[in-house]
Structures are given as structure tokens and as C-alpha cells.
C-alpha positions in Angstrom: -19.3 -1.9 24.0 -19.2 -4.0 27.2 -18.2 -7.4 28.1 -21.9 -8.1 28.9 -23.3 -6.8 25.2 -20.9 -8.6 23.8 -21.3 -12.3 25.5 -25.1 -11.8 24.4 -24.6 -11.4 21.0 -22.2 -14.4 21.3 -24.8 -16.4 22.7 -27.2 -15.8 20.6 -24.7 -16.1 17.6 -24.2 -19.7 18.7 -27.6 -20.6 19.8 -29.0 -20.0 16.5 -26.3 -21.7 14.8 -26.8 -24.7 17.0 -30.1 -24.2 16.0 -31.4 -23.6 19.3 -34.3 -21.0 19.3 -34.3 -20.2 22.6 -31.8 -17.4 23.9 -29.4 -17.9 26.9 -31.2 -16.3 29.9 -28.1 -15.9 32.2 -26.3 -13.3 30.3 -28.8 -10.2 29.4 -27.7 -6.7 28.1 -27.7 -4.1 30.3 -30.6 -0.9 29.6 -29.5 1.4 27.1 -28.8 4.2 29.7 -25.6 2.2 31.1 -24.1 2.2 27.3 -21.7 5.0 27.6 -22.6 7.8 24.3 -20.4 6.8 21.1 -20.1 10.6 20.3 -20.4 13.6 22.5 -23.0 15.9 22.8 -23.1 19.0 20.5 -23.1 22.3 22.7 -24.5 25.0 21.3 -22.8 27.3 23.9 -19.0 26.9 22.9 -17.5 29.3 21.2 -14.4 29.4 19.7 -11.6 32.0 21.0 -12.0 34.9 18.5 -8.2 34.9 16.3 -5.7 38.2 16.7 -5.5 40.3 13.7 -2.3 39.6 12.0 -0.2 43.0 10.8 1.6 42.3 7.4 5.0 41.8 7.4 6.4 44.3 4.8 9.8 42.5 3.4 12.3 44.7 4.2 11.3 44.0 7.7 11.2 40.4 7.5 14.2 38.5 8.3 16.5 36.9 5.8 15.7 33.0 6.2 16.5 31.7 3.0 18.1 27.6 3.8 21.6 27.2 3.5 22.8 25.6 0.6 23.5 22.5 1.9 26.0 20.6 -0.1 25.1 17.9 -3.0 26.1 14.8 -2.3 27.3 12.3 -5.0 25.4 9.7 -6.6 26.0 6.3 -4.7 27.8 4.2 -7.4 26.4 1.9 -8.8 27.0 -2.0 -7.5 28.9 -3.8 -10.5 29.6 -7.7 -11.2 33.0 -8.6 -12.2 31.3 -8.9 -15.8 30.2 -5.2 -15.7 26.2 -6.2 -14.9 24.9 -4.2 -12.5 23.6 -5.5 -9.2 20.0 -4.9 -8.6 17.4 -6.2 -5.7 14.8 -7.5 -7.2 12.2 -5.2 -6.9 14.4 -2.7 -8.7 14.7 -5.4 -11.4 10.8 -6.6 -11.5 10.1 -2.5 -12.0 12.5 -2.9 -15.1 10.6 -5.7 -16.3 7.0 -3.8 -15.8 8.4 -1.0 -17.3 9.6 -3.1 -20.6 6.1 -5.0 -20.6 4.7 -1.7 -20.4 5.6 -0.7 -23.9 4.0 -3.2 -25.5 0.8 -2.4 -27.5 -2.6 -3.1 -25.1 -0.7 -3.6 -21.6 -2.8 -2.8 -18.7 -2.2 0.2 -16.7 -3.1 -1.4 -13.4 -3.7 -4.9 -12.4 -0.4 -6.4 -13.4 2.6 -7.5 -11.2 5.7 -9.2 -11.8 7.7 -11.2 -9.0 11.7 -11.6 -9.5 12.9 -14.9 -8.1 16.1 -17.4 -8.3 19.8 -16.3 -8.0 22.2 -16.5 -10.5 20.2 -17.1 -13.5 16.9 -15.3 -11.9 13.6 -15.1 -13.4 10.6 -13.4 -13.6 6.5 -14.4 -13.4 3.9 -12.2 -14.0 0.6 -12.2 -12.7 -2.6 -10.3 -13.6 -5.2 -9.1 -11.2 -9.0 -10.3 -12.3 -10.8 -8.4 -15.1 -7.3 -5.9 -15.9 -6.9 -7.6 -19.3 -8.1 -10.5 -21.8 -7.1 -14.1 -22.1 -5.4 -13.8 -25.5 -3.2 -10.8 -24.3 -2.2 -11.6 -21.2 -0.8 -15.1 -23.2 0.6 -12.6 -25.6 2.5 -11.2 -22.4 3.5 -14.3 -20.9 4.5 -15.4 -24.3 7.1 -11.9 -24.2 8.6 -12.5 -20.9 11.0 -15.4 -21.6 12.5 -12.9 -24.2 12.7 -10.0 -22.2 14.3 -12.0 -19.0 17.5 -13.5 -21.3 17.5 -9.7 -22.6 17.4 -8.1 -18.6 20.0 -11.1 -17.9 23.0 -9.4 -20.1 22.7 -6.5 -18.3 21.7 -6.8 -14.5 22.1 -9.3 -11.6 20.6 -10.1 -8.9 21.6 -9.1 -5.7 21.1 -11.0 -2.6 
């Protein structure tokens, strides 16, 4: 779209929101022919390169390219506290949360989230997306959380 198209349908834009019902004469589009096509023409008369015949490959022909067994590496340990809690960012430890809420009877499959904030005592808010539960349960959640955070708190910490 050009320049030119699009001051016009600014003007006008304007104009009729300043209520003016006249339209700005010194900016016009151009004729439909200078509008450059949006999608090429279809032509009938290309035609695709016609594909080689493949021979099979019998397998005692084909060559042996089985990966090489590359070697396992270790789990990374596990970030510990002093106190033996392990260390978590908080996304790891709001997915803990959701999957704890998740087990209780009538919790949404979609349309909840929970945010992990704070530092050393950190908590956790969860929120629910329009329409994805009731009133009374999503109280019923909220009411569980509190719980469920002092339980998290014995066993992970927040890492920053």
C-alpha cells in the first residue's frame, strides 16, 4: 500500500471524527492500476521438473550410519541450602505449586496460574483466567494455598 493510499484513509479517518463531512481534496488515491498486485498471477503454463526415479537401496548395500554412542552425561546436582532445601527459581517452584493444586478435587485444567514472589520466606498468588472455574472453588483454592506454601517452604527455596 502506498504513502498516498494511506494519507487518504488518514484523512478521511480524521475528518469524520472531527465531524467534518467533507473529504480532504489535496491528497487523492492513485487509480487502481498503479496498486502493485497483492498475489501473483497464476500461470497455467509452468510445469514442474518431472522427479528421477529413485532405485531402492537393498541394506546390505547401504552404508552403516548408525550415531555414535555419545556418552551420558551426569545429572547436574541439585543446588542445596545449608538446611538441605533445595534451591529452585521460581518458575520451577510455581510449577510445584500447580502441580499440588492440581490434585485437588474440581481444579481446572487450563485457565489457572500461579506467580512465586518474595525471597526468603517466598510466597505464592494464584490467579484464574475468566470463565475456567466457579466463585466458590476458586475461594476453595485460594483458601488451600496458604497451606500448601508453609508445606513447599520445608522443602525448597528460592533462588535468586
Amino acid at each position: 500500500m502506498s504513502d498516498d493510499v494511506k494519507d487518504a484513509g488518514l484523512v478521511a479517518m480524521i475528518s469524520s471524527i472531527l465531524g467534518g463531512g467533507k473529504r480532504a481534496d489535496s491528497v487523492t488515491p492513485p487509480p487502481l492500476a498503479e496498486v502493485p498486485p497483492t498475489a501473483p498471477p497464476y500461470e497455467a503454463e509452468a510445469v514442474a521438473a518431472p522427479v528421477p526415479d529413485a532405485t531402492p537401496v537393498k541394506p546390505e548395500d547401504a552404508p552403516s550410519t548408525a550415531p555414535e554412542a555419545s556418552p551420558v552425561e551426569p545429572p547436574a546436582k541439585i543446588a542445596t541450602t545449608a538446611d538441605g532445601k533445595r534451591l529452585l527459581p521460581a518458575e520451577a517452584i510455581a510449577d510445584l505449586v500447580l502441580g499440588e493444586l492440581r490434585k485437588l478435587e474440581d481444579f481446572p485444567a487450563t485457565g489457572a496460574s500461579v506467580t512465586v514472589y518474595g525471597y526468603r520466606h517466598w510466597n505464592a498468588m494464584i490467579t484464574f483466567a475468566p470463565f475456567s472455574t466457579s466463585f466458590q472453588n476458586a475461594t476453595r483454592f485460594r483458601q488451600a494455598m496458604p497451606d500448601l506454601v508453609v508445606k513447599l517452604r520445608r522443602f525448597v527455596e528460592l533462588e535468586i
